[in-house]
Backbone as a chain_set.jsonl record, in Angstrom:
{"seq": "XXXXXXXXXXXXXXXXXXXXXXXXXXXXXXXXXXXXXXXXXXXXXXXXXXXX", "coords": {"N": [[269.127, -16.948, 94.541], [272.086, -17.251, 92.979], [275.121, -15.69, 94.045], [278.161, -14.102, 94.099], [280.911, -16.312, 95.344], [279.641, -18.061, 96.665], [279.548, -21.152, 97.908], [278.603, -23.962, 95.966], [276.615, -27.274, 94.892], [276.909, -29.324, 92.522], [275.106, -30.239, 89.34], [276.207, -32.769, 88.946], [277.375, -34.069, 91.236], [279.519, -32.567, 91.888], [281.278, -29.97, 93.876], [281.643, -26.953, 94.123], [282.861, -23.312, 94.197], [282.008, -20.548, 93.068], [283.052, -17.836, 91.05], [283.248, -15.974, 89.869], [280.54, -13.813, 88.309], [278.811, -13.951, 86.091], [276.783, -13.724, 83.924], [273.779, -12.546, 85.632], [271.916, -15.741, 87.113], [272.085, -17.124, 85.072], [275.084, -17.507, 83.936], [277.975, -18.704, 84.823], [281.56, -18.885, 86.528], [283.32, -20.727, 88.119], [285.356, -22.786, 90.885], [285.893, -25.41, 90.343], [285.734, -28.222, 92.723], [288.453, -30.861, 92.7], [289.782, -33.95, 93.638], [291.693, -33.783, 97.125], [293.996, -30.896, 97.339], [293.253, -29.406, 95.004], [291.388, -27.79, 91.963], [289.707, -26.882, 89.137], [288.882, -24.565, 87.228], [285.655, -23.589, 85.643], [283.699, -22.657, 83.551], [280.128, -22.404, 84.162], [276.668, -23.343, 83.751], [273.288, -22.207, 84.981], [271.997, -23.92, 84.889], [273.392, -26.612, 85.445], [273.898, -26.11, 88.083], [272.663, -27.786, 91.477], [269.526, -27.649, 92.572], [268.33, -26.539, 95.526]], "CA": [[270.044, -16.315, 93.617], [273.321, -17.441, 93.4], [276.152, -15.111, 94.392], [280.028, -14.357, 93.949], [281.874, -16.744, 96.454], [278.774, -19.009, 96.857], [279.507, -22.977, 97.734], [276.861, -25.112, 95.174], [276.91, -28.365, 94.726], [276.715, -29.137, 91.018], [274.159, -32.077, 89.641], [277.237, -34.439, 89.013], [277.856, -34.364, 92.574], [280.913, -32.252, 92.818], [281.176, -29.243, 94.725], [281.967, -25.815, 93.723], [283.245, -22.013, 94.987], [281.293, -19.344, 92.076], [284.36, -16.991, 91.519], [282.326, -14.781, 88.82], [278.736, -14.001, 87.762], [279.181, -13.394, 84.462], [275.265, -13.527, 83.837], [273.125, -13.438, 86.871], [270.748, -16.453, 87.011], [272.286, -17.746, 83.04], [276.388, -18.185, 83.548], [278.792, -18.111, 86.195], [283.222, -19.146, 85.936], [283.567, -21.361, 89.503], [286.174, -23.315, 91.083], [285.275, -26.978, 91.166], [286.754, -28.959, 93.386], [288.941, -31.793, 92.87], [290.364, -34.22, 95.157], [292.785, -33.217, 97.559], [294.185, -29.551, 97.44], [293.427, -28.985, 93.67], [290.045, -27.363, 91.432], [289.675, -26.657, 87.765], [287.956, -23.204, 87.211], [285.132, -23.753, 84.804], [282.436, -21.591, 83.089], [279.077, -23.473, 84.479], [275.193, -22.158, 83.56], [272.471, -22.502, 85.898], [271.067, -25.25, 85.09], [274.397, -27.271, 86.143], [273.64, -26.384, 89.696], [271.332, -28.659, 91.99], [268.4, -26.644, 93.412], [267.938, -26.601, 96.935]], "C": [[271.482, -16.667, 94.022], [274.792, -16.388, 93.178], [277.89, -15.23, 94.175], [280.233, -15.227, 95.505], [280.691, -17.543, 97.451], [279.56, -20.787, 96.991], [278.285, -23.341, 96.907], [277.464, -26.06, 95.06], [276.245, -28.453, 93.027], [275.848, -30.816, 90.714], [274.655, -33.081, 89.381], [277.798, -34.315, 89.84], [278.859, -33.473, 93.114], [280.694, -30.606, 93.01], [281.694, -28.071, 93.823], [282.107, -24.365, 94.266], [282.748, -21.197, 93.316], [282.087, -18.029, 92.379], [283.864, -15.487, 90.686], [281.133, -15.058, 88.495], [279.03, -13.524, 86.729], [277.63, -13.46, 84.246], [274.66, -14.021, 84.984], [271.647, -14.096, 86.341], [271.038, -16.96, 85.586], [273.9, -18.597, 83.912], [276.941, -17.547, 84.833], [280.442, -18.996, 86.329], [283.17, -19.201, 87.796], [285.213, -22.637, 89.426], [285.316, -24.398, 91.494], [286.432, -27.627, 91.532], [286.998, -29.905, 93.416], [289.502, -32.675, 94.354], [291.485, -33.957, 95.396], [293.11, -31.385, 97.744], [293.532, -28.248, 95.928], [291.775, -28.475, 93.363], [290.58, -26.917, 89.625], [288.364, -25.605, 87.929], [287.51, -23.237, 85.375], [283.935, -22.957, 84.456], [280.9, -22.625, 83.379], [278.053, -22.342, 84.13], [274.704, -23.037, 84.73], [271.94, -23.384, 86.356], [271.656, -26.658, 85.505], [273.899, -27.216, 87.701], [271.983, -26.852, 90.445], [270.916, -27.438, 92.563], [268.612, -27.369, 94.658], [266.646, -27.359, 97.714]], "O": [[271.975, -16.441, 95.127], [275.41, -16.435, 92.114], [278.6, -16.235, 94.123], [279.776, -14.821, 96.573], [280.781, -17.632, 98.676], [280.021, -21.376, 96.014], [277.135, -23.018, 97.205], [278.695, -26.064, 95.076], [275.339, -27.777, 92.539], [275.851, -31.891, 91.314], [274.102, -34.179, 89.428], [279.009, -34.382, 89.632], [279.16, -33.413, 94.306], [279.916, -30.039, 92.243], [282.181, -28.384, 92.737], [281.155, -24.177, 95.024], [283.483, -21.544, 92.391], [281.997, -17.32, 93.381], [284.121, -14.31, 90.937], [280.635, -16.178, 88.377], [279.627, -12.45, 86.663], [277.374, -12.546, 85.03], [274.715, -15.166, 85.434], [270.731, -13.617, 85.672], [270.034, -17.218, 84.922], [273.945, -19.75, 84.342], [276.672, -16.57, 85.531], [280.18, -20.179, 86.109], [283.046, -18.25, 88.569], [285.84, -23.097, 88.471], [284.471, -24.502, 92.383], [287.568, -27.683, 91.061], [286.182, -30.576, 94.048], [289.605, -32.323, 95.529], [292.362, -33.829, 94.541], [292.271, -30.724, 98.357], [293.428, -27.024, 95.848], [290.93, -28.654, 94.24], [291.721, -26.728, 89.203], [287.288, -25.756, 88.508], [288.199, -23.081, 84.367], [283.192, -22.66, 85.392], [280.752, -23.605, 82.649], [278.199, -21.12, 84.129], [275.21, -24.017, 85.277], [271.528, -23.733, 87.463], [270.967, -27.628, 85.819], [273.577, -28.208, 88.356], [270.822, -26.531, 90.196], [271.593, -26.48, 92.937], [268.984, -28.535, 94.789], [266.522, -27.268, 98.935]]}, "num_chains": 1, "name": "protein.A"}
């Protein structure tokens, strides 16, 4: 189950901080991370993030 303030890695490679659960296990509004200092905070569903 993925959690507020979770690291995932997303299945186009790039990394992510899960800043809200807006539906647990459906939708969740994360900070993905760009390069360098920067991120774009995007609404991702579940099925965006790689399984384990």
């Amino acid at each position: 189950m993925v959690k507020k303030y979770d690291k995932v890695r997303l299945k186009d490679g790039r990394t992510a901080t899960i800043v809200e659960v807006l539906e647990e296990g459906v939708a969740y509004l994360a900070d993905i991370d760009l390069p360098g200092p920067d991120w774009d905070t995007e609404e991702i569903r579940q099925e965006d993030i790689e399984e384990d």
